[in-house]
One Martini backbone bead per residue (centre of mass of N, CA, C, O) as a GRO file, in nm:
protein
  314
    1UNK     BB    1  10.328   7.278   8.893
    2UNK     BB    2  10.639   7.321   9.023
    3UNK     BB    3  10.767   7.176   8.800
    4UNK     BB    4  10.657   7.374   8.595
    5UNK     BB    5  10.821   7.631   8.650
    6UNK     BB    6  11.100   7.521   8.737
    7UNK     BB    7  11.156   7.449   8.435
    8UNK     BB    8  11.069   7.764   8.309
    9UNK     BB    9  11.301   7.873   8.480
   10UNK     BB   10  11.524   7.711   8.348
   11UNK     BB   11  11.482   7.810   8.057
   12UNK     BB   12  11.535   8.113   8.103
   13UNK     BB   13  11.850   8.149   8.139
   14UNK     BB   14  11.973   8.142   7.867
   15UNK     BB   15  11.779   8.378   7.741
   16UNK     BB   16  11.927   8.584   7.936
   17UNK     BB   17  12.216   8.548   7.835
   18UNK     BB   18  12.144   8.638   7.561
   19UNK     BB   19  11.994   8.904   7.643
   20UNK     BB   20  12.286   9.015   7.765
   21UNK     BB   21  12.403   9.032   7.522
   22UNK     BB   22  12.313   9.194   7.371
   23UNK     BB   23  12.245   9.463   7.517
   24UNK     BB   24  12.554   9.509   7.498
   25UNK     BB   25  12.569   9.531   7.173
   26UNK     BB   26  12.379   9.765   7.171
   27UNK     BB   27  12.460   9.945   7.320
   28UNK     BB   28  12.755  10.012   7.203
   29UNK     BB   29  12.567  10.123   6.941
   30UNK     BB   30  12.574  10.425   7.058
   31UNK     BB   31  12.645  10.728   7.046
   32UNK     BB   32  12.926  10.786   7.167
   33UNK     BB   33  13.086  10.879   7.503
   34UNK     BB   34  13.116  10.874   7.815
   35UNK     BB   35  13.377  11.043   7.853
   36UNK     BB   36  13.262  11.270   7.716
   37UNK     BB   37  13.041  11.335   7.896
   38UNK     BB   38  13.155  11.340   8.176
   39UNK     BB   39  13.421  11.549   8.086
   40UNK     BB   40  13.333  11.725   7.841
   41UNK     BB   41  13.388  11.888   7.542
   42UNK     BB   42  13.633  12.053   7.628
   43UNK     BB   43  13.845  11.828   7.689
   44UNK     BB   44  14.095  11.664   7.721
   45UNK     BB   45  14.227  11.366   7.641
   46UNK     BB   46  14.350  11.284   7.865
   47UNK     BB   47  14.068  11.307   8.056
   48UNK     BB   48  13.932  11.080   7.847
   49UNK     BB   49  14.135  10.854   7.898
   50UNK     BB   50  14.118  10.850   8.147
   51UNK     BB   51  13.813  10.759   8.213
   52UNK     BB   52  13.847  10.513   8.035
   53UNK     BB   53  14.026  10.370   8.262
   54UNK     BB   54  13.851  10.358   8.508
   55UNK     BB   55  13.584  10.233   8.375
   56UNK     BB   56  13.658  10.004   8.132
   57UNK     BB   57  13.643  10.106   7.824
   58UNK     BB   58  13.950  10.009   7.695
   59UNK     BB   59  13.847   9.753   7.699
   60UNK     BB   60  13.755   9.471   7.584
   61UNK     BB   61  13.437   9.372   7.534
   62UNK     BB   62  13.443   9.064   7.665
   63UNK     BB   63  13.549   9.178   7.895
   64UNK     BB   64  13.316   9.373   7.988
   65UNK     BB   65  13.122   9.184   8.002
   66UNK     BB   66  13.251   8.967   8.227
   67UNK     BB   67  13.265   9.157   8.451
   68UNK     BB   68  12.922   9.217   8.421
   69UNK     BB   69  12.834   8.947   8.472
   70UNK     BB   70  12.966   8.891   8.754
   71UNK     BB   71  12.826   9.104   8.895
   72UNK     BB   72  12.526   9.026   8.847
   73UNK     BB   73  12.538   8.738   9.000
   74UNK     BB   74  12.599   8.910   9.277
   75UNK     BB   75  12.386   9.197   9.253
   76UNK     BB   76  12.594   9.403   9.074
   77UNK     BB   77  12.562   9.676   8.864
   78UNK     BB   78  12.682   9.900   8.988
   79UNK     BB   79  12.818  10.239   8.865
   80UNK     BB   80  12.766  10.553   8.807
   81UNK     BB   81  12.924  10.814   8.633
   82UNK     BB   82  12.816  11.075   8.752
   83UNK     BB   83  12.671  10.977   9.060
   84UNK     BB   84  12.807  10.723   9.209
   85UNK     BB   85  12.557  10.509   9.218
   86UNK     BB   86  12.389  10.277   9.283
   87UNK     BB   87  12.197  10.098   9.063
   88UNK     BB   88  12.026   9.952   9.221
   89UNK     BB   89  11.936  10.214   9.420
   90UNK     BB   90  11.751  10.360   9.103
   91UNK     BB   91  11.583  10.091   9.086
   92UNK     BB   92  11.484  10.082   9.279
   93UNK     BB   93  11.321  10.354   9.334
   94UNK     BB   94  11.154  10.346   9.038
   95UNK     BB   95  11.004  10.088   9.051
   96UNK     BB   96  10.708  10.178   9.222
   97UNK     BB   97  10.665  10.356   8.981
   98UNK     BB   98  10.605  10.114   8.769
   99UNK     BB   99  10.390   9.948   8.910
  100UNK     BB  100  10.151  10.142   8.936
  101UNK     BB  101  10.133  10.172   8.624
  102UNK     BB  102  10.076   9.896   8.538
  103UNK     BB  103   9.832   9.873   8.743
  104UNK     BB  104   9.681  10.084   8.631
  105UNK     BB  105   9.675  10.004   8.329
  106UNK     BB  106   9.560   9.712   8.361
  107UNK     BB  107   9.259   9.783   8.488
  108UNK     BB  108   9.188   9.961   8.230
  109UNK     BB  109   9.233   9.689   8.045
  110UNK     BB  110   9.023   9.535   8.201
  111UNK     BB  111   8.755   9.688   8.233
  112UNK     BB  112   8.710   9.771   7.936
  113UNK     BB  113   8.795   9.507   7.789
  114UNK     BB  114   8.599   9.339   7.987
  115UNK     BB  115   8.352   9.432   7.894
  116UNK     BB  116   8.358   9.494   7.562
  117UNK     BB  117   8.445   9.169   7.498
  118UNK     BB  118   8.156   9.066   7.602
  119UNK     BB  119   7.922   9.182   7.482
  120UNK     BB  120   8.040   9.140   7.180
  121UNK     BB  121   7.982   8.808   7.224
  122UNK     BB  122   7.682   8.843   7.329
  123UNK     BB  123   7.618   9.146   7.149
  124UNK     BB  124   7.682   9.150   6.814
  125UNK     BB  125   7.410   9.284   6.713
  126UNK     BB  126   7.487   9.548   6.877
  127UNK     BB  127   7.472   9.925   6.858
  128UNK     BB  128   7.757   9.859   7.097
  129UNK     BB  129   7.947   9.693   6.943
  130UNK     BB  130   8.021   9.857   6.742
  131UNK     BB  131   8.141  10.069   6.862
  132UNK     BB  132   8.350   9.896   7.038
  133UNK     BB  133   8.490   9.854   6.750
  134UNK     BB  134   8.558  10.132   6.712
  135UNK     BB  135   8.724  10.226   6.950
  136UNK     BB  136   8.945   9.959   6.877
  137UNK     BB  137   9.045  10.096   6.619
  138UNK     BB  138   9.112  10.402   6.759
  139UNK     BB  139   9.288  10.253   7.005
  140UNK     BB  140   9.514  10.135   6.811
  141UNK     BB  141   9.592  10.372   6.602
  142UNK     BB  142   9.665  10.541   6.843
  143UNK     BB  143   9.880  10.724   6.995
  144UNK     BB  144  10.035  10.731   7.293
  145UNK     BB  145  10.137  11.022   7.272
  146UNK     BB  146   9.881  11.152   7.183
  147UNK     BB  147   9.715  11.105   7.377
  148UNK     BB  148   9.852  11.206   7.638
  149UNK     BB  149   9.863  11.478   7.543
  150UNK     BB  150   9.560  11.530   7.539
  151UNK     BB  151   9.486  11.484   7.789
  152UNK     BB  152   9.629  11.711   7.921
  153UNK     BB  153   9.522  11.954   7.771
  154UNK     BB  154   9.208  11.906   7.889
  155UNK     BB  155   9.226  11.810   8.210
  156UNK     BB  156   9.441  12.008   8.297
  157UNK     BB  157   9.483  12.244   8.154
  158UNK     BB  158   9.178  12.344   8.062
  159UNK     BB  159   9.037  12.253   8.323
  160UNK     BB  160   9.180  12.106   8.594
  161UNK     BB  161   9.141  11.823   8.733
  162UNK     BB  162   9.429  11.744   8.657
  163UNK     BB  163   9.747  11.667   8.695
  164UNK     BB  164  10.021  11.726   8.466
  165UNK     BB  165  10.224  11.622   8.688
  166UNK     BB  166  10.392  11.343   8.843
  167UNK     BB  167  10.446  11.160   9.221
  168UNK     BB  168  10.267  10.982   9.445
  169UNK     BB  169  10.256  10.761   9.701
  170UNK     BB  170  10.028  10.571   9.770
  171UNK     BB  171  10.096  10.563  10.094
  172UNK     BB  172  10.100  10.853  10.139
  173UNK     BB  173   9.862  10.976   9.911
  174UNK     BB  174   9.626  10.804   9.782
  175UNK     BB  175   9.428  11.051   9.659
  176UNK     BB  176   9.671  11.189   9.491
  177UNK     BB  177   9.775  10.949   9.310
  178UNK     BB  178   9.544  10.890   9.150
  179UNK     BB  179   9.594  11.174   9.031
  180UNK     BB  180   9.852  11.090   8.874
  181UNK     BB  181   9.783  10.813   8.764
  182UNK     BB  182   9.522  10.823   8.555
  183UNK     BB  183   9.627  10.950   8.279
  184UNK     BB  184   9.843  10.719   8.238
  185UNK     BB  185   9.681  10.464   8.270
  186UNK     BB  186   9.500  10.547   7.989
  187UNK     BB  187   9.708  10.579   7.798
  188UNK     BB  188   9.775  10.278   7.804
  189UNK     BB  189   9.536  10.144   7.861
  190UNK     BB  190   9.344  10.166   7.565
  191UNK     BB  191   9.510   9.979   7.357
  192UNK     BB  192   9.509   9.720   7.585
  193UNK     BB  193   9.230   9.714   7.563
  194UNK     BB  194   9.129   9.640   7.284
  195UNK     BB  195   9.291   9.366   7.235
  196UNK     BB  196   9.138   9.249   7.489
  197UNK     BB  197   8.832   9.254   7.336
  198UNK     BB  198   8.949   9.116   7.061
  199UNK     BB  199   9.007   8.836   7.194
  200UNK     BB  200   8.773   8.769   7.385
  201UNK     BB  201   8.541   8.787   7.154
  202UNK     BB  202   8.643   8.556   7.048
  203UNK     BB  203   8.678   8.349   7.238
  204UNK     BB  204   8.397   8.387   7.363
  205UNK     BB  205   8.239   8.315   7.090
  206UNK     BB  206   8.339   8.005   7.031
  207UNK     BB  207   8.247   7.925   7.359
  208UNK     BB  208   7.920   7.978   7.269
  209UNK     BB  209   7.896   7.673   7.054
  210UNK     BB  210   7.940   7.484   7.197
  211UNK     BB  211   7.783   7.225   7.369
  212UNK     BB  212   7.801   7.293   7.693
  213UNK     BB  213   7.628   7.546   7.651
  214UNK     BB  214   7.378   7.454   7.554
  215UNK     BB  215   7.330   7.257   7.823
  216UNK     BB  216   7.306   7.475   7.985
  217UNK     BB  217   7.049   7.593   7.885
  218UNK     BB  218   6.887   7.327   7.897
  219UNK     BB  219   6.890   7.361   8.239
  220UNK     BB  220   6.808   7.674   8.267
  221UNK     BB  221   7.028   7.878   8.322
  222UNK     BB  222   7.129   8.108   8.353
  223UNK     BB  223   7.307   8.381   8.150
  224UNK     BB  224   7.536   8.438   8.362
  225UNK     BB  225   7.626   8.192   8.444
  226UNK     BB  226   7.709   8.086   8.158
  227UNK     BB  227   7.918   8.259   8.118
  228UNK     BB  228   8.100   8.259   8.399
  229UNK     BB  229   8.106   7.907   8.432
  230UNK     BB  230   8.153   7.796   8.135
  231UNK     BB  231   8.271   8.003   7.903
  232UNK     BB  232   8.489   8.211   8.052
  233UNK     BB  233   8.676   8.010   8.135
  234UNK     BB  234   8.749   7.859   7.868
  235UNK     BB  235   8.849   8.147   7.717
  236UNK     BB  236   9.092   8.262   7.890
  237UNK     BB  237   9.398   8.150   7.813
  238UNK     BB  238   9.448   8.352   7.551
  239UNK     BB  239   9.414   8.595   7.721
  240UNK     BB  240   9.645   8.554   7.929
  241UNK     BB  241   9.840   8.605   7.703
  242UNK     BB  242   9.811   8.878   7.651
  243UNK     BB  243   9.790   8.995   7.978
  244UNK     BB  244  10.139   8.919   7.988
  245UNK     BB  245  10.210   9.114   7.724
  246UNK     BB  246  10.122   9.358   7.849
  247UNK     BB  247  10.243   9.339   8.114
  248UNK     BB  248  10.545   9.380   7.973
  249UNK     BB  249  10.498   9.627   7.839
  250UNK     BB  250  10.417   9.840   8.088
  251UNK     BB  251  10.703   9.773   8.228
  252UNK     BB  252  10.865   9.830   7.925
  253UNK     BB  253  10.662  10.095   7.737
  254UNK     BB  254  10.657  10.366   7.925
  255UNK     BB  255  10.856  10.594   7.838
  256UNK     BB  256  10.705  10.833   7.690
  257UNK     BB  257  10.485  10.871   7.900
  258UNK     BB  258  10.668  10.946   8.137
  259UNK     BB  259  10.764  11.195   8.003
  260UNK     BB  260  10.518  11.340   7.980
  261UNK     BB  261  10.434  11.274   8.321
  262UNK     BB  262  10.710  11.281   8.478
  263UNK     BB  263  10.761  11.013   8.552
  264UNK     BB  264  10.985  10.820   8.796
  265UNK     BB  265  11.066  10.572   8.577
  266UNK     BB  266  11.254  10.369   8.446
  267UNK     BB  267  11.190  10.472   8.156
  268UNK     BB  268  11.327  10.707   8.223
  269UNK     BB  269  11.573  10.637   8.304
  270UNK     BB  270  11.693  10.533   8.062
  271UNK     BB  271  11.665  10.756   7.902
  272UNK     BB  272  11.855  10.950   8.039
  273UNK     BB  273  12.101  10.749   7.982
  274UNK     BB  274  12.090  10.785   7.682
  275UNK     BB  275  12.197  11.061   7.692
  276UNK     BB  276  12.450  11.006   7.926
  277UNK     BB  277  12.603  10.744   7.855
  278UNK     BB  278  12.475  10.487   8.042
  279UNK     BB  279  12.557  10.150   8.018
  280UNK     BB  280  12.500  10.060   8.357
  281UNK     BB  281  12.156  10.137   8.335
  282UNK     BB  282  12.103  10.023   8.033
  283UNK     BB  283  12.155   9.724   8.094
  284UNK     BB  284  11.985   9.676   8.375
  285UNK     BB  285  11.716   9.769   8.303
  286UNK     BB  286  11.676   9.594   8.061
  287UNK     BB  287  11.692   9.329   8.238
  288UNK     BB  288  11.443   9.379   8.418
  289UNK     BB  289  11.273   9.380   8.180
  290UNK     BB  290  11.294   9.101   8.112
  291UNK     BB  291  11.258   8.946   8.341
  292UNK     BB  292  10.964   9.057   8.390
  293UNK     BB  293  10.853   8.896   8.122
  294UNK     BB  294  10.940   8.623   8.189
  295UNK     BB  295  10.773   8.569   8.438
  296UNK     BB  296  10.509   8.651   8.367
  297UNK     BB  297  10.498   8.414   8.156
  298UNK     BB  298  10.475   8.217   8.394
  299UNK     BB  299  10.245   8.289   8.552
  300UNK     BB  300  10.048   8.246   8.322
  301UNK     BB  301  10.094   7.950   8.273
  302UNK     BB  302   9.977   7.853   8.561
  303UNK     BB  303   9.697   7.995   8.492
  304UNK     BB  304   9.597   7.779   8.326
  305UNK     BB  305   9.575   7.570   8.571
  306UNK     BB  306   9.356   7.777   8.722
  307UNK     BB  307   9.130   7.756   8.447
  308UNK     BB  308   9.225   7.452   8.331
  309UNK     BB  309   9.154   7.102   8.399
  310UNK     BB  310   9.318   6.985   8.154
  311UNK     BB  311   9.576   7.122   8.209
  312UNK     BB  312   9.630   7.029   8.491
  313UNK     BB  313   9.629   6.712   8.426
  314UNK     BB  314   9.858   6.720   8.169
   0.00000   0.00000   0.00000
């Protein structure tokens, strides 16, 4: 187990490396300049070509990439443009705010989704499930700012339940916390119920029609045992996957909710960051979403071994 993780771990470097040139020269590709953002429409051109010699703007762009690859392998991200804060110091800041929205929002979809895909492969022509298959055709349809805008909108604005922006810290205060998380881990999660409900819906129907299946219901077991202890670990595995891609979705795909929900998680950083053209908030901050898209999916891959006994002995 621990050489195949540390063995996936090594297959990712290549990976990262890729990945670090891309989105190098996909930033390069934004319209704009970032001396022209930090010196104002009105600067002089001098003032904007010293600003691009400061920054190492005026370099090739080889060297500005090597320049940058290996301040990252130091653990240096740079500093920001505008407000000369270490960058690594803005995304530790964001990041506990962007981890608690992720977890808020996979409980949503692991409660939602896997209650409603147990449910629908237990009893499929029962008409809840029917609802169900109803309920996630409508929660992948539906955009998820268009989503976030109605809870906004009902819950907030016309009732009053809950705020409509914020966020405080879970340790600072748990119970005003969980109100300001509740909305936006909704927002995210009911997207990602509805795939894991039709994904565990079918690998769990398939794994009801086994042999062992059969045989352990002819052994008189009760029928919560047999879905729990024989058919549902056995369907886990590809379910593991759908939810450690949704969790690095969770990870990195939180922008607009972020935006509508005033969240201060790193996808608002980045967003600021494309406004006002900080190339080295927006390579930083998009490399720690892959890195953690990486690893969860190393992390999935280990749990295949922790959920069948084939995996791990294979």
């Amino acid at each position: 187990m621990v050489s195949y993780v540390a063995t996936r771990l090594l297959h990712a470097i290549p990976v990262l490396f890729l990945v670090s040139v891309a989105i190098f020269l996909f930033v390069r590709m934004i319209p704009g300049d970032p001396a022209v953002s930090i010196a104002g429409m009105n600067a002089r051109p001098e003032q904007v070509e010293l600003l691009r010699k400061q920054y190492g703007l005026d370099r090739p762009v080889v060297v500005q990439y090597t320049t940058w690859l290996g301040r990252i392998l130091r653990g240096d991200f740079g500093q920001a443009y505008t407000s000369q804060r270490p960058i690594s110091d803005l995304i530790l800041q964001r990041l506990p705010a962007t981890i608690e929205l992720a977890i808020g929002a996979m409980v949503v979809t692991i409660l939602i989704g896997g209650a409603g895909g147990i449910f629908a492969a237990v009893r499929p022509y029962h008409p809840v499930s029917r609802l169900i298959g109803l309920f996630n055709a409508l929660a992948i349809a539906t955009p998820s700012f268009w989503l976030g805008i109605l809870l906004l909108l009902l819950f907030a604005v016309r009732w009053g339940w809950l705020p409509p922006s914020g966020y405080i810290g879970f340790t600072e205060q748990p119970l005003q916390s969980l109100k300001f998380l509740l909305l936006p881990s909704i927002t995210l999660g009911l997207n990602g119920s509805a795939v894991l409900a039709r994904f565990l819906s079918a690998s769990l129907a398939e794994t009801l029609h086994a042999d062992y299946v059969r045989t352990a219901h002819a052994k008189g077991l009760r029928e919560r045992t047999v879905i729990v202890k024989h058919a549902l670990r056995n369907a886990l595995p590809p379910v593991i996957t759908i939810l450690a891609i949704q969790f690095g979705y969770l990870l990195g795909g939180a922008v607009i909710t972020e935006a509508i929900f005033g969240w201060p998680g790193l996808g608002r950083l980045m967003l600021d960051a494309i406004k006002a053209r900080e190339y080295l908030i927006i390579q930083g901050t998009m490399l720690v979403f892959v890195t953690a898209f990486i690893v969860v999916n190393v992390a999935a891959d280990a749990c295949y071994a922790l959920v069948n006994s084939r995996i791990r002995n294979g």
